[in-house]
C-alpha positions as CSV (number, residue, x, y, z in Angstrom):
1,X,103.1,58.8,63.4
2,X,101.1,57.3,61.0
3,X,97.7,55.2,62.7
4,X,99.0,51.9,61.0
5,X,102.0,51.9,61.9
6,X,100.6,52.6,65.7
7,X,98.3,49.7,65.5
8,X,101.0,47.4,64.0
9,X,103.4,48.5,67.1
10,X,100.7,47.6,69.8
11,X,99.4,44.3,68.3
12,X,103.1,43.2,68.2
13,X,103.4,44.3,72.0
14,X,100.5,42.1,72.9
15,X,101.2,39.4,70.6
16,X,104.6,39.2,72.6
17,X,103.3,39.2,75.5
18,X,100.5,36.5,75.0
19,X,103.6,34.3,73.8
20,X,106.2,35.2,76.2
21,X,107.8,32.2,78.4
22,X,105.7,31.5,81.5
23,X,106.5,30.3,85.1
24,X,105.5,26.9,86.8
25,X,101.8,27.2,86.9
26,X,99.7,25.2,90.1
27,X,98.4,22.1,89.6
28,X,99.2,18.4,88.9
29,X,103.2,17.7,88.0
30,X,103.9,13.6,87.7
31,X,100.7,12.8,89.4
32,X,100.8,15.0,92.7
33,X,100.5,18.6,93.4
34,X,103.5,20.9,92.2
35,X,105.8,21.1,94.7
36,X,106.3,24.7,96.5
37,X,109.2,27.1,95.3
38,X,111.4,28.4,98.4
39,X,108.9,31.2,99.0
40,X,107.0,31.0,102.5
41,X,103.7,31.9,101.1
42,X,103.0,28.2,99.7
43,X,101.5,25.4,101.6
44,X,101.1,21.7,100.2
45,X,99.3,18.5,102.1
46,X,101.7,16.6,100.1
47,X,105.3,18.6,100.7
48,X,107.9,16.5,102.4
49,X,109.5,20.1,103.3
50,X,108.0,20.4,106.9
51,X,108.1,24.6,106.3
52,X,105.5,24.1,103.3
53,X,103.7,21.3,104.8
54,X,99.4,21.0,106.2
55,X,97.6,18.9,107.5
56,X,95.0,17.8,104.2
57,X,91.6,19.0,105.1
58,X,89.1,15.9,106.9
59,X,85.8,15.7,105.0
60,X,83.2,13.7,106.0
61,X,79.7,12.9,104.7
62,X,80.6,12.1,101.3
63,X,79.5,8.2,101.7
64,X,76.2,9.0,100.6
């Protein structure tokens, strides 16, 4: 196989995969956190699903 051709195949492999289609990412969705997907493994202060909900943390000492 010519080295061209080689380079041509693998910079269209990662060019595909730098554009592929990706998942829900974390972070802020209308306003609030994203809201957890059915998998145990995800906790939120502001789920209304009592399985994916925490307490938020108390901080104090922030008044200056």
């Amino acid at each position: 196989m010519d080295k061209g051709y080689f380079w041509i195949l693998l910079s269209s492999l990662i060019l595909v995969q730098c554009s592929g289609i990706h998942l829900a990412s974390p972070g802020i969705f209308n306003g609030k956190l994203r809201p957890c997907p059915a998998s145990p493994n995800c906790v939120s202060s502001q789920s209304p699903d009592k399985a994916h909900y925490v307490e938020p943390f108390a901080i104090s000492g922030l008044d200056g």
